[in-house]
C-alpha positions as CSV (number, residue, x, y, z in Angstrom):
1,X,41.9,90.1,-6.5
2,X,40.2,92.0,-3.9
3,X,42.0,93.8,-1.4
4,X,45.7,95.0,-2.6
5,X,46.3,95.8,1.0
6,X,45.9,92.0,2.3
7,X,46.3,89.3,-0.1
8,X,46.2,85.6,0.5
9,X,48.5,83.4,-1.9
10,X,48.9,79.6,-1.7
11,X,51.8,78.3,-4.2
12,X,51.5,74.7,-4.8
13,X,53.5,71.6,-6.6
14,X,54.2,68.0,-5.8
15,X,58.1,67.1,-4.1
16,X,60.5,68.5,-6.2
17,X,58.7,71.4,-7.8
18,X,60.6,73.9,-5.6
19,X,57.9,75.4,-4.2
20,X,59.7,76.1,-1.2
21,X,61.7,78.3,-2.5
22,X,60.2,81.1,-4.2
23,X,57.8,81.1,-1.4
24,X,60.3,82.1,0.8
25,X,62.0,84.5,-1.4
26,X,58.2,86.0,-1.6
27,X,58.4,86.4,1.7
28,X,61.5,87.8,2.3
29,X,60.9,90.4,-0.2
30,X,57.3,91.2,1.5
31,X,59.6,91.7,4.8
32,X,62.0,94.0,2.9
33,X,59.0,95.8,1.7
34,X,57.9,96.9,4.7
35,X,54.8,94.8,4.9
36,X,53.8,92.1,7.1
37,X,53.6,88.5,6.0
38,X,53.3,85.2,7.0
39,X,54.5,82.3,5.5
40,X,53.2,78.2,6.4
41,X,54.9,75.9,4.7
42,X,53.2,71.6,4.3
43,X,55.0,69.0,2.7
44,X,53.4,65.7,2.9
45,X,55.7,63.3,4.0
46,X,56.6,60.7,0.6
47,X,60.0,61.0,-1.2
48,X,58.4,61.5,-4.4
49,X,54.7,63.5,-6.0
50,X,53.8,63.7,-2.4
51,X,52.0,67.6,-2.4
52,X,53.7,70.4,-1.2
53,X,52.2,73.8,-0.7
54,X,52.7,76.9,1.0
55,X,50.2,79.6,2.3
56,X,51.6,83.2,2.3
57,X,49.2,86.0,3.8
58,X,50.6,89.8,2.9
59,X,49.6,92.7,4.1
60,X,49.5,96.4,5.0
61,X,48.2,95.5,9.0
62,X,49.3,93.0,11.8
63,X,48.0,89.4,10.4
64,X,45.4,87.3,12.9
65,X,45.8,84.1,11.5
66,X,48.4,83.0,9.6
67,X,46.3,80.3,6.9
68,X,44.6,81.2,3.8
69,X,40.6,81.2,4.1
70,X,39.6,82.5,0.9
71,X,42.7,82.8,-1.4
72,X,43.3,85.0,-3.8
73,X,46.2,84.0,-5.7
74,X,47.1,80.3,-6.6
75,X,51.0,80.0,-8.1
76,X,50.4,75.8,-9.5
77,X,53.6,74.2,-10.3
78,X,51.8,70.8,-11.3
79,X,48.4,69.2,-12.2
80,X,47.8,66.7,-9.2
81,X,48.1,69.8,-6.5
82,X,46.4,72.6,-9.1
83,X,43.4,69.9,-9.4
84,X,43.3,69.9,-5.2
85,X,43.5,73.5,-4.5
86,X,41.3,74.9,-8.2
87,X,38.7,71.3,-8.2
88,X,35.2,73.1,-8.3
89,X,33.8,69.5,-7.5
90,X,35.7,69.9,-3.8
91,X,34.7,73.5,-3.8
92,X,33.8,73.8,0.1
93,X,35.5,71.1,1.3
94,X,39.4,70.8,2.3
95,X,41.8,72.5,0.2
96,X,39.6,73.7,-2.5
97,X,37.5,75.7,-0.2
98,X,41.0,77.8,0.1
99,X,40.4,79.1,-3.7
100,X,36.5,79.2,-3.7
101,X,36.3,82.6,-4.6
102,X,35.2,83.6,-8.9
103,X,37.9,86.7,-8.6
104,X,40.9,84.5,-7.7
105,X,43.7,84.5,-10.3
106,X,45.6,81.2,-10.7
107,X,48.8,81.5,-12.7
108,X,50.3,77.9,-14.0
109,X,52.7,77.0,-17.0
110,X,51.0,75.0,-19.7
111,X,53.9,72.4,-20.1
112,X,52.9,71.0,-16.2
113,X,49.2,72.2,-15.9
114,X,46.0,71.6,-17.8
115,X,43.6,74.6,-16.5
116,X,40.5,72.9,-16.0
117,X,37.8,75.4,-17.7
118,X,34.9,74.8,-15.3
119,X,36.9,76.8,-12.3
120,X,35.2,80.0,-11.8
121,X,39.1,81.7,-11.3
122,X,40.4,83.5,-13.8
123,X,43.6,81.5,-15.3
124,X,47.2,83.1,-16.4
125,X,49.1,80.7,-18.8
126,X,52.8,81.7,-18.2
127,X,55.1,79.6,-20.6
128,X,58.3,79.4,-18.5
129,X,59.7,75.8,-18.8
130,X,60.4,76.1,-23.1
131,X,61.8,79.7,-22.1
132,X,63.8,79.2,-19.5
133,X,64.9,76.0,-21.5
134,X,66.1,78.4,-24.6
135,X,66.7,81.3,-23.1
136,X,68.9,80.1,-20.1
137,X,69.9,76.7,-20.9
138,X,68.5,74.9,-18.0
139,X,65.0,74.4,-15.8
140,X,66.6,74.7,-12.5
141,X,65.2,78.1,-12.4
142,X,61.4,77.7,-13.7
143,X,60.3,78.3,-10.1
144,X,61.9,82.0,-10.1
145,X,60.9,82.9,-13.3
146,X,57.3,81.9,-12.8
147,X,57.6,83.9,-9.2
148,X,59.0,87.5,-11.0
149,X,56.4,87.1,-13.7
150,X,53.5,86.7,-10.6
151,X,55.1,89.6,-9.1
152,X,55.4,91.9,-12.2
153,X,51.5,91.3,-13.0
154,X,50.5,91.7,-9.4
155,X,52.9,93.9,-8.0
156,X,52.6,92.0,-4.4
157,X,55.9,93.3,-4.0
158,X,58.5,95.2,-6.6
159,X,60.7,93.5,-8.6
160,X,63.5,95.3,-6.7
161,X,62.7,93.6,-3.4
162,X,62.6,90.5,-5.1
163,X,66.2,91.2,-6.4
164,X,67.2,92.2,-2.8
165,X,65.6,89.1,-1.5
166,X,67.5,86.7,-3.9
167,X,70.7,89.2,-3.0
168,X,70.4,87.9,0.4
169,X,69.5,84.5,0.2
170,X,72.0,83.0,-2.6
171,X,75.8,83.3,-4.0
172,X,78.0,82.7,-6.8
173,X,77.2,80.9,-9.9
174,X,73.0,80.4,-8.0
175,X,72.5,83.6,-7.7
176,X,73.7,84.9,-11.0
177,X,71.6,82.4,-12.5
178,X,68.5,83.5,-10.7
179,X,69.0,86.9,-11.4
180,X,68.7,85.9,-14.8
181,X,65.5,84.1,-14.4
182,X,64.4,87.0,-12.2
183,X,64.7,89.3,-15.4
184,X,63.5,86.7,-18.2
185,X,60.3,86.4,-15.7
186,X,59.8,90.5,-16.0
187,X,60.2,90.4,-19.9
188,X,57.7,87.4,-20.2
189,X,55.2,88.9,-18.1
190,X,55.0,92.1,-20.3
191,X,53.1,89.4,-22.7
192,X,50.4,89.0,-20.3
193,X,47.5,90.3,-20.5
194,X,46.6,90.8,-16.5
195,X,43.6,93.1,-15.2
């Protein structure tokens, strides 16, 4: 990743992926942080594997432009919209041009996402579905597991503001549940190797 300071992130799936959610939550802890962010949500409009993204831009100044142009992160929830944002083949044209650049870091979990081995980003394998499956006896939660392991290898924001943010955002039974994924995420990300 380049600059620590500003750092453009697009987290992508197809409808039903939650990708909505931890985007939010990304934000919300970014505001809690102290640091400006933006947050643009697209869902194409089918009921079902229609593509839904969103584009988050953090950083340490006032943001111009709320869109990714060169991002550094990509969050993939599932192959169709991973092969639309990583494609090398599309690379300057549409989506793809959004993750063009060779230092980009694109986190997926290998039961949803094939990494395709020609894209110049580096790639993070982050096993959450089979974990989550075990370890808290449901998948209703892969979303925020995958979003605290991101967070604990790139400290965008700290694992505290993304408790806060959760704290704020959900009750009862949800948000004891996500607090559980929130801190299955941080153990699993302490097996990743992440520069």
């Amino acid at each position: 990743m380049k600059d620590p300071k500003n750092i453009q992130i697009i987290i992508c799936g197809k409808t039903g992926d939650k990708v909505l959610f931890p985007s939010k939550i990304l934000g919300y802890a970014c505001a809690l942080s102290g640091k400006y962010c933006t947050l643009s949500p697209s869902i194409e409009p089918r009921i079902r594997g229609g593509l839904v993204f969103a584009e988050l831009i953090v950083s340490d100044e006032k943001i111009d432009y709320p869109k990714t142009t060169d991002a550094d992160i990509l969050i993939a929830l599932s192959q169709g919209p991973y092969e639309i944002f990583a494609q090398p083949l599309r690379a300057g044209a549409g989506f793809a041009k959004k993750m063009a650049k060779k230092q980009a870091a694109i986190f997926y979990d290998p039961a949803h996402v094939k990494p395709d081995k020609s894209v110049a980003a580096k790639h993070y394998a982050l096993p959450v579905v089979g974990k989550a499956a075990k370890e808290l006896k449901t998948d209703k939660v892969n979303d925020t597991v995958l979003l605290s392991c991101v967070v604990r290898l790139t400290r965008i924001v700290s694992i505290d503001a993304l408790n806060k943010a959760l704290k704020a955002n959900l009750k009862d039974e949800l948000l004891t549940l996500n607090l559980k994924a929130l801190e299955l995420g941080t153990r699993l990300a302490r097996k990743v190797r992440f520069p």
